[in-house]
N, C-alpha and C positions, 0 to 999 in steps of 0.2 A: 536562567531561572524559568523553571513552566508552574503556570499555573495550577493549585492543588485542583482536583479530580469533582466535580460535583454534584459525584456517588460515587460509593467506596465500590460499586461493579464498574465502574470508569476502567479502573487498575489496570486488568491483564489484556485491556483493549488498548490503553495509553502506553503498556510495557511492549506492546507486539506494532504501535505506531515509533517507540522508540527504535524496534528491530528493525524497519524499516528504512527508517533516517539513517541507521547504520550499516547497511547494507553489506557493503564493503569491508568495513573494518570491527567486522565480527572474526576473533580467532581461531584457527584452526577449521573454517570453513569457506568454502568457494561460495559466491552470491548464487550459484546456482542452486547447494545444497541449501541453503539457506529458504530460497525464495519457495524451492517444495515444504520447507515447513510453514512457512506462512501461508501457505495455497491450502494446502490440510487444514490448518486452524480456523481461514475464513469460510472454508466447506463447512466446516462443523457448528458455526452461527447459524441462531435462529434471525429470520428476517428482521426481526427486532434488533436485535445485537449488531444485522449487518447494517442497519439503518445509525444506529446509534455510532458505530465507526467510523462511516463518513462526516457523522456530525463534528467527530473530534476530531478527523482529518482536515475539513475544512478552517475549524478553528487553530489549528496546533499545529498540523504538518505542515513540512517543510517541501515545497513543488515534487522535487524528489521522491519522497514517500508516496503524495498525493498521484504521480505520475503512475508508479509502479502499484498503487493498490487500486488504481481505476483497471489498469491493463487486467488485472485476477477478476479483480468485480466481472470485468464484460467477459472473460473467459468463462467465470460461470454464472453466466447469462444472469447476470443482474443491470441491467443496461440501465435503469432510473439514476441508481449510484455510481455507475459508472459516468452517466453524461454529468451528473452534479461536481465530478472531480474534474473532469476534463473541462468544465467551463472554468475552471478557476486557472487554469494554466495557461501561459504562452506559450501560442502555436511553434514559436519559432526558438524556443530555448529545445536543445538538446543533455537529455542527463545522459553522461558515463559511468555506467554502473560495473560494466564486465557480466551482465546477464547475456548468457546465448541465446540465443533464435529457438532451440530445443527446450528450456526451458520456459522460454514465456512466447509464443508464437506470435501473437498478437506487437511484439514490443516496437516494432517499426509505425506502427500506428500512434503510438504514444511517444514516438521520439525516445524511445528507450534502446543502446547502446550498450 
């Protein structure tokens, strides 16, 4: 059970923190295909919005998510957000997600797999 939303603009930030929890086992798509949509959608936040995303990552997401939307944050050069997710993680947990190198260049920094 999660938590209802604490504005109804929560929604398609809480729906696109659930696409990332699910990374993997989205149909009919490779986690690569995937993660270019989610790298578009967080392009398209205003700093606001992208502010507002970590807040609901930190509360809601699962390391996982939290791992994989720091790595995009620092890719575009949002580093305050990005170090706010990476403090909440262990250094020492690696996620297997099935992302390439091609798609998230950064992801060995993040223990991402």
């Amino acid at each position: 059970m999660r938590p209802a939303p604490e504005q109804a603009s929560d929604v398609p930030l809480l729906q696109w923190l659930e696409v990332l929890r699910d990374l993997r086992r989205i149909p009919d798509a490779r986690p690569d295909e995937v993660l270019a949509r989610v790298q578009r959608f967080v392009k398209g936040l205003s700093p606001d919005q992208r502010r507002r995303l970590v807040e609901l990552a930190l509360r809601q997401a699962p390391p996982r998510a939290r791992a994989v939307l720091g790595a995009v944050l620092e890719q575009q050069a949002d580093k305050k957000g990005a170090a706010r997710l990476r403090a909440t993680l262990n250094p020492l947990t690696t996620y297997r997600l099935g992302l390439s190198a091609a798609a998230l260049p950064n992801c060995a920094a993040w223990n991402i797999q």
